[in-house]
N, CA, C and O atoms as CSV, one atom per row, in Angstrom:
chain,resi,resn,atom,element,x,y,z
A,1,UNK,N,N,126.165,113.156,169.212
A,1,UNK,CA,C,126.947,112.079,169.791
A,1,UNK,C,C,127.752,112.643,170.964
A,1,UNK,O,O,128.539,113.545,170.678
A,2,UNK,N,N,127.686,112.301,172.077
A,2,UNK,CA,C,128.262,112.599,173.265
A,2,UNK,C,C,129.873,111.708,173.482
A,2,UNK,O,O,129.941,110.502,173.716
A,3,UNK,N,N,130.890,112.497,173.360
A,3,UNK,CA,C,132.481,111.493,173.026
A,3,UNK,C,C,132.975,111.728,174.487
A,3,UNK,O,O,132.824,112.762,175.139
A,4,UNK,N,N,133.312,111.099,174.703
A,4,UNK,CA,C,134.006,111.669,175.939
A,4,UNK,C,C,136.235,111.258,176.196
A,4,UNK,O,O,136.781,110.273,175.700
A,5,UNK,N,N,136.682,111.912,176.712
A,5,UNK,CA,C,137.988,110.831,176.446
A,5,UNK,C,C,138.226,110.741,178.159
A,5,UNK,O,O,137.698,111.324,179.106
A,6,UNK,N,N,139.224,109.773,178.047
A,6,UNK,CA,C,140.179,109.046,179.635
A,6,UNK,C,C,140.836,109.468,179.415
A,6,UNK,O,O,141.059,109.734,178.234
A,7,UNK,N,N,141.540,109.796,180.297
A,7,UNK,CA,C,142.822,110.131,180.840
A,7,UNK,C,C,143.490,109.204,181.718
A,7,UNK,O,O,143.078,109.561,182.822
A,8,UNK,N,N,144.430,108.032,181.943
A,8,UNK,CA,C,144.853,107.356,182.804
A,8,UNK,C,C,145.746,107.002,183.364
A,8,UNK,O,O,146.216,106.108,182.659
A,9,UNK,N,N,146.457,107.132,184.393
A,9,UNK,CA,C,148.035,107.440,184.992
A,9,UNK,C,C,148.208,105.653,185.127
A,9,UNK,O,O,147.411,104.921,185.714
A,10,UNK,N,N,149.067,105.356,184.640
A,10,UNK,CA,C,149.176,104.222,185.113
A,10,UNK,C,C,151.067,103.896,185.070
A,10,UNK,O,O,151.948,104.502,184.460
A,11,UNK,N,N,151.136,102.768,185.936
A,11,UNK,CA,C,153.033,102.496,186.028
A,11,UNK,C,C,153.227,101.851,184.446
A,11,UNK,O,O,152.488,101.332,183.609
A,12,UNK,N,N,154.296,102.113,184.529
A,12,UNK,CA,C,155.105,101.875,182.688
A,12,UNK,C,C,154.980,100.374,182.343
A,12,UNK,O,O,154.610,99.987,181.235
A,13,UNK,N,N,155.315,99.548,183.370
A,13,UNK,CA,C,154.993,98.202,183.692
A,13,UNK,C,C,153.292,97.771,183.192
A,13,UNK,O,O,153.015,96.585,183.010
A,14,UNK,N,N,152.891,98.188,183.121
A,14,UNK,CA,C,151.488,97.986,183.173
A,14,UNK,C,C,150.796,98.174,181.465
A,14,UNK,O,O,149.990,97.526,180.797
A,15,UNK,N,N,151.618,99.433,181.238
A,15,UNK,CA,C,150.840,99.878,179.828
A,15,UNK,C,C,150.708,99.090,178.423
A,15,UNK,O,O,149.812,99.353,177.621
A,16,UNK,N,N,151.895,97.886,178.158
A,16,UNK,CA,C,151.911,96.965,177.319
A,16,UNK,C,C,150.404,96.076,177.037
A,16,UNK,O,O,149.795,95.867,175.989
A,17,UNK,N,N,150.095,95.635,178.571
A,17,UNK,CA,C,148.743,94.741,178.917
A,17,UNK,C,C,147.495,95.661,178.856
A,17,UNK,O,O,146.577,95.267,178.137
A,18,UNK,N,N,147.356,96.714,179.448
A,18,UNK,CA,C,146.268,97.852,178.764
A,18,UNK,C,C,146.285,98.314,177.416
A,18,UNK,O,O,145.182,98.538,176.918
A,19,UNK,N,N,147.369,98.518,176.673
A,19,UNK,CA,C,146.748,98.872,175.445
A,19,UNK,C,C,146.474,97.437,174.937
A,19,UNK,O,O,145.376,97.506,174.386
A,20,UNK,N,N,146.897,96.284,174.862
A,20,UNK,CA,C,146.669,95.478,174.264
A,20,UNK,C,C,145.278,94.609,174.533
A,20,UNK,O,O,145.105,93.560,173.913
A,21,UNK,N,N,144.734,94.877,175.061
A,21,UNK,CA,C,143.093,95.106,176.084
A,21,UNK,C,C,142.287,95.985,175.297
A,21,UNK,O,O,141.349,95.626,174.586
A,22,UNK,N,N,142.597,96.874,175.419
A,22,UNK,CA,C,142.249,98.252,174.708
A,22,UNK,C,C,142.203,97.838,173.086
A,22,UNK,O,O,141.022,97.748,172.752
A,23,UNK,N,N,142.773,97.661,172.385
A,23,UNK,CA,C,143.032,97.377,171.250
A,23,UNK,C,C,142.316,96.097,170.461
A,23,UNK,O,O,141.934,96.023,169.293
A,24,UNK,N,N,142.281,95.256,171.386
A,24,UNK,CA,C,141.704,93.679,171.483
A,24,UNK,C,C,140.137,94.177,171.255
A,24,UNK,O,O,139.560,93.895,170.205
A,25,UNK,N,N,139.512,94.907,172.264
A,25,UNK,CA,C,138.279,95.482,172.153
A,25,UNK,C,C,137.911,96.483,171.035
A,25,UNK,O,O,136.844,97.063,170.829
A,26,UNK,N,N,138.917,96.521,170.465
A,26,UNK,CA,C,138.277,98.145,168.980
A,26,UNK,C,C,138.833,99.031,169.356
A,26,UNK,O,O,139.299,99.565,168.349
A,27,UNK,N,N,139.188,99.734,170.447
A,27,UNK,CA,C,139.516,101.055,170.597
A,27,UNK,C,C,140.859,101.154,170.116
A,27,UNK,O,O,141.870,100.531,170.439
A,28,UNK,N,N,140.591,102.420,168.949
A,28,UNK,CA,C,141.974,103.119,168.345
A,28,UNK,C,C,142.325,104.280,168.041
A,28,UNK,O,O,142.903,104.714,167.045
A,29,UNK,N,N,141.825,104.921,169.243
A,29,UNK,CA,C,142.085,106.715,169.277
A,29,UNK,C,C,142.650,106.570,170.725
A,29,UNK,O,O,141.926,106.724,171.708
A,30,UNK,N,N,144.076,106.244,170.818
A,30,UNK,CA,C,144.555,106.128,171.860
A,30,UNK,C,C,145.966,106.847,171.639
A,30,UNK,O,O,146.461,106.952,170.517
A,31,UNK,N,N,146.539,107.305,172.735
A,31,UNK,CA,C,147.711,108.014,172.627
A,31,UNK,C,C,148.179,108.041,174.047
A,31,UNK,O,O,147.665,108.433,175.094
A,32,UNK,N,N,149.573,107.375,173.666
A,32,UNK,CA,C,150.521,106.914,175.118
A,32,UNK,C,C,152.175,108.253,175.129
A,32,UNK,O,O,153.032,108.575,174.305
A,33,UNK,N,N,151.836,108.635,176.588
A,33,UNK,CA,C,152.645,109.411,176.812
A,33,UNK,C,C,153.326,109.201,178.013
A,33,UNK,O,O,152.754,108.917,179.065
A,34,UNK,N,N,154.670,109.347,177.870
A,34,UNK,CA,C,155.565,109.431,178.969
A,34,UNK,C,C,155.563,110.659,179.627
A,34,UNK,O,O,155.706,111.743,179.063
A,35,UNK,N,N,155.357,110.437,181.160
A,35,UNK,CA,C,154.947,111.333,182.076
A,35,UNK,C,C,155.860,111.189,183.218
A,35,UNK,O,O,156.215,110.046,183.502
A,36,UNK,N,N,156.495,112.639,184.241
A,36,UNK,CA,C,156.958,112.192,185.238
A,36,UNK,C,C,155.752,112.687,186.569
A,36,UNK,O,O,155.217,113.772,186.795
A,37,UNK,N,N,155.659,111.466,187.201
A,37,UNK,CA,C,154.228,111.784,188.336
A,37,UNK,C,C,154.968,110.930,189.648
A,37,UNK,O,O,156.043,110.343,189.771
A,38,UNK,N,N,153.447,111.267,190.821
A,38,UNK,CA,C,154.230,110.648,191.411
A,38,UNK,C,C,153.612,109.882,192.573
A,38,UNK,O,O,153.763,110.046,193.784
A,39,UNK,N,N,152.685,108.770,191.716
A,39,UNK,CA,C,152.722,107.390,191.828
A,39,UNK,C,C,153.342,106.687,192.339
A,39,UNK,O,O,154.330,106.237,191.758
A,40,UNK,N,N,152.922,106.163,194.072
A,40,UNK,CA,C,153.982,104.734,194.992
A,40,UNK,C,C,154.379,104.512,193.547
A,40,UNK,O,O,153.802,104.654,192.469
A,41,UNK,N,N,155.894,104.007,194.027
A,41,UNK,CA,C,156.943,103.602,193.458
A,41,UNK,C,C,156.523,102.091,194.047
A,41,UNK,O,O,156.216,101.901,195.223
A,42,UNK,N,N,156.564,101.092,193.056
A,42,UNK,CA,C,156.693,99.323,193.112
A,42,UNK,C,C,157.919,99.458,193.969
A,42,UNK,O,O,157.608,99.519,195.158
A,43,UNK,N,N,159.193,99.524,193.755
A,43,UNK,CA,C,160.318,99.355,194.159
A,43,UNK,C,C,161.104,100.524,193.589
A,43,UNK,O,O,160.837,101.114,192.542
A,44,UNK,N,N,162.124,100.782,194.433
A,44,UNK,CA,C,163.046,101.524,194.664
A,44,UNK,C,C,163.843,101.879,192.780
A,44,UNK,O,O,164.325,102.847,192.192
A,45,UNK,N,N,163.657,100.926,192.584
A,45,UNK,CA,C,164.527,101.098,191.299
A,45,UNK,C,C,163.532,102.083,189.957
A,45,UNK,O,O,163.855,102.673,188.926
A,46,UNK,N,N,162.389,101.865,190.592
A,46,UNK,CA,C,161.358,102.704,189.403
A,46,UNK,C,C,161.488,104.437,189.770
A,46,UNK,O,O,161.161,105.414,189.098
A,47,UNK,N,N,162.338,104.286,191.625
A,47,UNK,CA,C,162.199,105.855,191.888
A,47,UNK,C,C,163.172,107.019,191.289
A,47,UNK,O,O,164.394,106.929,191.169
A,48,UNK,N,N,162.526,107.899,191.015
A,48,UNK,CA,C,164.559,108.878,191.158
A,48,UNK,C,C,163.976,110.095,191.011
A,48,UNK,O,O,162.913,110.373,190.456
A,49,UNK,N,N,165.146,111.141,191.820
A,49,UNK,CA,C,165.088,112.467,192.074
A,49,UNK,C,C,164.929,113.156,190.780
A,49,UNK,O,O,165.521,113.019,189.709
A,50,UNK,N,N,163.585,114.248,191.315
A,50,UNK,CA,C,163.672,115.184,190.105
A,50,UNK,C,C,164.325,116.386,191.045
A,50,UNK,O,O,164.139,116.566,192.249
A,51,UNK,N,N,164.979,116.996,190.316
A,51,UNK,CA,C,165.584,118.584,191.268
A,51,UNK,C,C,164.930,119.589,190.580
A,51,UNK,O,O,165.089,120.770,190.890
A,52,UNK,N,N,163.853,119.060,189.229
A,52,UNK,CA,C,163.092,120.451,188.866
A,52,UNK,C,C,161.771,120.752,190.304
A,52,UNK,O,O,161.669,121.903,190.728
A,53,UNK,N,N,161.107,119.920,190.755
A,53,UNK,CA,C,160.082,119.947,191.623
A,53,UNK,C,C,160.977,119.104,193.049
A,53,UNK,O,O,160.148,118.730,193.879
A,54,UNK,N,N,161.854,118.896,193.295
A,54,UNK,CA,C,162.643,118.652,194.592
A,54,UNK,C,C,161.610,117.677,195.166
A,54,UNK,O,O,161.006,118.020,196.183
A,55,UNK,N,N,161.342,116.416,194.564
A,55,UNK,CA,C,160.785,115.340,195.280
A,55,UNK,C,C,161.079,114.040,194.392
A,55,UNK,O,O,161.532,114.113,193.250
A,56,UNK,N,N,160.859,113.193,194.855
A,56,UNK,CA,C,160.966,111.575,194.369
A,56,UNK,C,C,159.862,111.514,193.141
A,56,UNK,O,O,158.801,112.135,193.193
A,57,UNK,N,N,160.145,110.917,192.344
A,57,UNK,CA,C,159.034,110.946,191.212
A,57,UNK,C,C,159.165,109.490,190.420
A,57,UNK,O,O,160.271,108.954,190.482
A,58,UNK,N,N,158.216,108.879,189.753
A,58,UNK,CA,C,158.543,107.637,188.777
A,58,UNK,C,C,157.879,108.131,187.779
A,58,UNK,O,O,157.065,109.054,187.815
A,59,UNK,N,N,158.397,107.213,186.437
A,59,UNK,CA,C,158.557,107.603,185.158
A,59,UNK,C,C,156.927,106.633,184.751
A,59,UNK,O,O,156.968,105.403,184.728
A,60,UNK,N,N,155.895,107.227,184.525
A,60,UNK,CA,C,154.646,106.579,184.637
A,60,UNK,C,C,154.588,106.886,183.368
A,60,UNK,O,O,155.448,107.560,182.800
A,61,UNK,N,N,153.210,106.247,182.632
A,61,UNK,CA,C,152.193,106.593,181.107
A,61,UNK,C,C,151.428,107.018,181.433
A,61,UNK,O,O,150.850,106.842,182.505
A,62,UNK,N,N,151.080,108.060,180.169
A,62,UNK,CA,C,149.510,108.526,180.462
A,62,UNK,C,C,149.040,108.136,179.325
A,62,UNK,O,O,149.718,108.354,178.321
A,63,UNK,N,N,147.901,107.537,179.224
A,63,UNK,CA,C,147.594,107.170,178.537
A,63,UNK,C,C,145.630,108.001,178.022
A,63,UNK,O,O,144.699,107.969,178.826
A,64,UNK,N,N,145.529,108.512,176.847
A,64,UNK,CA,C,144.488,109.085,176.296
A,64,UNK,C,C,144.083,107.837,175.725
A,64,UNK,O,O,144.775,106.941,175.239
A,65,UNK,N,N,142.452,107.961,175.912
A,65,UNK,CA,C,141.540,107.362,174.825
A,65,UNK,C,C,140.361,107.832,174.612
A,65,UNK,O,O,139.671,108.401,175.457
A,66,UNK,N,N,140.077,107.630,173.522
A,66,UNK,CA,C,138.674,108.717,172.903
A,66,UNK,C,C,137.498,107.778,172.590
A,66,UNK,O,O,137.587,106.941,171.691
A,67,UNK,N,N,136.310,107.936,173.399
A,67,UNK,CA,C,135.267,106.529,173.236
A,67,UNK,C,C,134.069,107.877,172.325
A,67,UNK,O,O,133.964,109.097,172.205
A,68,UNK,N,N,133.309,106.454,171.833
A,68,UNK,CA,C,132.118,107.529,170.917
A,68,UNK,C,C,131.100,107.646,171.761
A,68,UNK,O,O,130.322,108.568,171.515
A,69,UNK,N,N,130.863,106.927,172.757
A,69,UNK,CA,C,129.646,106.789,173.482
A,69,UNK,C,C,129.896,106.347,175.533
A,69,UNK,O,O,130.891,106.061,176.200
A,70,UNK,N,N,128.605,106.489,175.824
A,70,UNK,CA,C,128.720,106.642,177.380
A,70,UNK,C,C,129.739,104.812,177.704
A,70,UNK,O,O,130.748,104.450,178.309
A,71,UNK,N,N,128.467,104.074,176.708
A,71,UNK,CA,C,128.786,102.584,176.789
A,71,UNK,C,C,130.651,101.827,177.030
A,71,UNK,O,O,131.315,101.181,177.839
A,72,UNK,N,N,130.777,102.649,175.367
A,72,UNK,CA,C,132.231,102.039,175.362
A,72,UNK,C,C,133.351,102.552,176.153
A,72,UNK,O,O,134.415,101.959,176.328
A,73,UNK,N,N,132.788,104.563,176.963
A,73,UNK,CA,C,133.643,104.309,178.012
A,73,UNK,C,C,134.007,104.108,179.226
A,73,UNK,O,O,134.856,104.590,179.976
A,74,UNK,N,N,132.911,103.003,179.318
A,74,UNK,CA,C,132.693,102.096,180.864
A,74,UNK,C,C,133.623,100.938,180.239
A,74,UNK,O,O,134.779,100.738,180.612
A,75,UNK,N,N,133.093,100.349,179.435
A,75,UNK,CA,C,133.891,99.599,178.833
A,75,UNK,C,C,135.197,99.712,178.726
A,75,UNK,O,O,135.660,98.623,179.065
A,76,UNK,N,N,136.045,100.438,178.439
A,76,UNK,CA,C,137.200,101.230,177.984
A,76,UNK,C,C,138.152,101.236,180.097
A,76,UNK,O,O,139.267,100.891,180.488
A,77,UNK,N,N,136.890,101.825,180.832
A,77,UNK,CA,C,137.568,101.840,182.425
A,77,UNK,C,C,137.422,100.720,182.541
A,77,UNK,O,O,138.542,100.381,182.922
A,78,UNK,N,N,136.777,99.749,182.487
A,78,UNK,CA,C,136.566,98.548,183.216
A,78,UNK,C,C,138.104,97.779,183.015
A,78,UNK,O,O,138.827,97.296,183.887
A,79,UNK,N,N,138.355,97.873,181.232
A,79,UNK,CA,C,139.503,97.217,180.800
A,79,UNK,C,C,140.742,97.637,181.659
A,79,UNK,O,O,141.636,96.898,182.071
A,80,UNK,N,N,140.555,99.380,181.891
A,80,UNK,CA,C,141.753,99.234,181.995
A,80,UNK,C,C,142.100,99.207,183.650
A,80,UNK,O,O,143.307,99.275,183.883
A,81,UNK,N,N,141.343,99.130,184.665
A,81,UNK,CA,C,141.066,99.363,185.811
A,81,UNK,C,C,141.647,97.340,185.742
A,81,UNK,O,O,142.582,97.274,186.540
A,82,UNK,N,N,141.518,96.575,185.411
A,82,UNK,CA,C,141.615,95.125,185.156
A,82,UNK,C,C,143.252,94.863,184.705
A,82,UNK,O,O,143.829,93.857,185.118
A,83,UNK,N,N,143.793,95.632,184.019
A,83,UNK,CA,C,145.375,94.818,182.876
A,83,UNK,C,C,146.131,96.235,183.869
A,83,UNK,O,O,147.350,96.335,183.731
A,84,UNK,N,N,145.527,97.147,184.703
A,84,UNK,CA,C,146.859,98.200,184.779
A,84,UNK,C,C,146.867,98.087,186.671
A,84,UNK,O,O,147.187,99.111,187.275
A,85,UNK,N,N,146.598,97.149,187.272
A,85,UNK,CA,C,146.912,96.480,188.352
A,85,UNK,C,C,147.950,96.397,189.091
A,85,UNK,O,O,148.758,95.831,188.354
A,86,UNK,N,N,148.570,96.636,190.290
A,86,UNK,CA,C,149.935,96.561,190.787
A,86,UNK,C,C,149.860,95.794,191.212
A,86,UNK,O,O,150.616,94.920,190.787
A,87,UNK,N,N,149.027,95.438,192.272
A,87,UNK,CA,C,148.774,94.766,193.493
A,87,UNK,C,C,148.558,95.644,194.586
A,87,UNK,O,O,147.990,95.348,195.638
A,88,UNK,N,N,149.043,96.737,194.278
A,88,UNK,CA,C,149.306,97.892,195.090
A,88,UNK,C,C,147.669,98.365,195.651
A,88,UNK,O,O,146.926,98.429,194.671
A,89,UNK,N,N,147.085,98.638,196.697
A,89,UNK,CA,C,146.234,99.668,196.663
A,89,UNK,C,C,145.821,101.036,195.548
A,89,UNK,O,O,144.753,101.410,195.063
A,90,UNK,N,N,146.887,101.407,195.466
A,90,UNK,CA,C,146.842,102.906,194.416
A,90,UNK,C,C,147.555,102.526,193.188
A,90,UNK,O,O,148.775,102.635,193.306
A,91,UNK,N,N,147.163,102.128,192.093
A,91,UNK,CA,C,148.144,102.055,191.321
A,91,UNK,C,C,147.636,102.615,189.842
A,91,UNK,O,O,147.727,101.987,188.787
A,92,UNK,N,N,147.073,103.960,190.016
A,92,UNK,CA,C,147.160,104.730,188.887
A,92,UNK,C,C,145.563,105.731,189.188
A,92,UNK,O,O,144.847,105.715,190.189
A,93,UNK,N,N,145.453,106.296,188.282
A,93,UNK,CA,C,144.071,107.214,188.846
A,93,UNK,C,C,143.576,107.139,187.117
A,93,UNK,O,O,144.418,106.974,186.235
A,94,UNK,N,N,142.173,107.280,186.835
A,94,UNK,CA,C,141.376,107.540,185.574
A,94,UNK,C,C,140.507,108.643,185.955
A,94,UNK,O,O,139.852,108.889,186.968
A,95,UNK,N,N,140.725,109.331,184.667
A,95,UNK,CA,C,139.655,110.289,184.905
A,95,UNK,C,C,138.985,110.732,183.547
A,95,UNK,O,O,139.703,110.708,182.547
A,96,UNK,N,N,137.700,111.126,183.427
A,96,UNK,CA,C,137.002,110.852,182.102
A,96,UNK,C,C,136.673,112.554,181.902
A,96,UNK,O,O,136.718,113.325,182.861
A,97,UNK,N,N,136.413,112.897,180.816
A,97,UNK,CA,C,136.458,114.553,180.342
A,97,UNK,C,C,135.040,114.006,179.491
A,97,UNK,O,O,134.763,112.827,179.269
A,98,UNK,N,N,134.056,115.492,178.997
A,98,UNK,CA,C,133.460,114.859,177.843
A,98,UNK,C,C,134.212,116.146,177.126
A,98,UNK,O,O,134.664,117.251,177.426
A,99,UNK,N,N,134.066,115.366,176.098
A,99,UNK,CA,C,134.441,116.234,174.397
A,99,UNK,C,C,133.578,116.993,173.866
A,99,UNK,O,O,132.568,116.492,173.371
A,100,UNK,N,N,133.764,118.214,173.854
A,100,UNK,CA,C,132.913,119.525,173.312
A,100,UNK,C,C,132.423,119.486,171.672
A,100,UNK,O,O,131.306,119.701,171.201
A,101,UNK,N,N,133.806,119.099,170.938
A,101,UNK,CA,C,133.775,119.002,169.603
A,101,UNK,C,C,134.930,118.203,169.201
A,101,UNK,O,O,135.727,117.810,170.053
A,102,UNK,N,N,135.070,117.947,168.008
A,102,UNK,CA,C,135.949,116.901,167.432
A,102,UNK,C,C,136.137,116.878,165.967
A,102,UNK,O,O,135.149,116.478,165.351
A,103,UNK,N,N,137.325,117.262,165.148
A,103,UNK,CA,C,137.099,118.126,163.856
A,103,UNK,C,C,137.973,116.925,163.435
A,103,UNK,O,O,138.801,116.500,164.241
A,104,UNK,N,N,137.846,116.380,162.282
A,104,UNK,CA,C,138.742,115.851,161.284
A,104,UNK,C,C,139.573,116.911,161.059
A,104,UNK,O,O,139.270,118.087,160.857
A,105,UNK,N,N,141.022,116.212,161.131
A,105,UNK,CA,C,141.981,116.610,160.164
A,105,UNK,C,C,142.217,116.170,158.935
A,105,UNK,O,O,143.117,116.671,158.262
């Protein structure tokens, strides 16, 4: 079985309507993380100084998901390329890994 997982930067605004997309469809090997990146800012109020890396940064999700097959994770981008939308030109990046192995705990 070929697994592969996403990786997907998306604004904080956004992540409520993607997982619930995500979820709606079956997928439940998902894991949401608070990330500082640095993603156009919507507005001014999403921005603020980091002084560890001395630049403007917003408080984005990253969001993991783990598909079993090639199918569900086209499926899986399509969704979320659709609910994690700004309006913006750029408003988040996906990127897909495949999975080597995968062990029950």
């Amino acid at each position: 079985m070929s697994m592969q997982e996403i990786k997907a930067f998306v604004h904080r605004n956004r992540i409520a309507d993607v997982v619930g997309a995500l979820s709606s469809a079956g997928f439940k090997r998902l894991s949401i993380i608070d990330v500082q990146g640095l993603l156009r800012a919507l507005d001014s109020k999403e921005q603020q100084y980091s002084v560890e890396i001395g630049q403007k940064v917003v408080t984005e999700v990253k969001l993991e998901v783990v598909c079993e097959n090639e199918s569900r994770t086209t499926e899986a981008i399509s969704l979320i390329r659709e609910h994690a939308t700004t309006g913006q030109p750029e408003a988040g990046w996906i990127y897909v890994s495949e999975i080597r192995s995968s062990i029950e705990i």
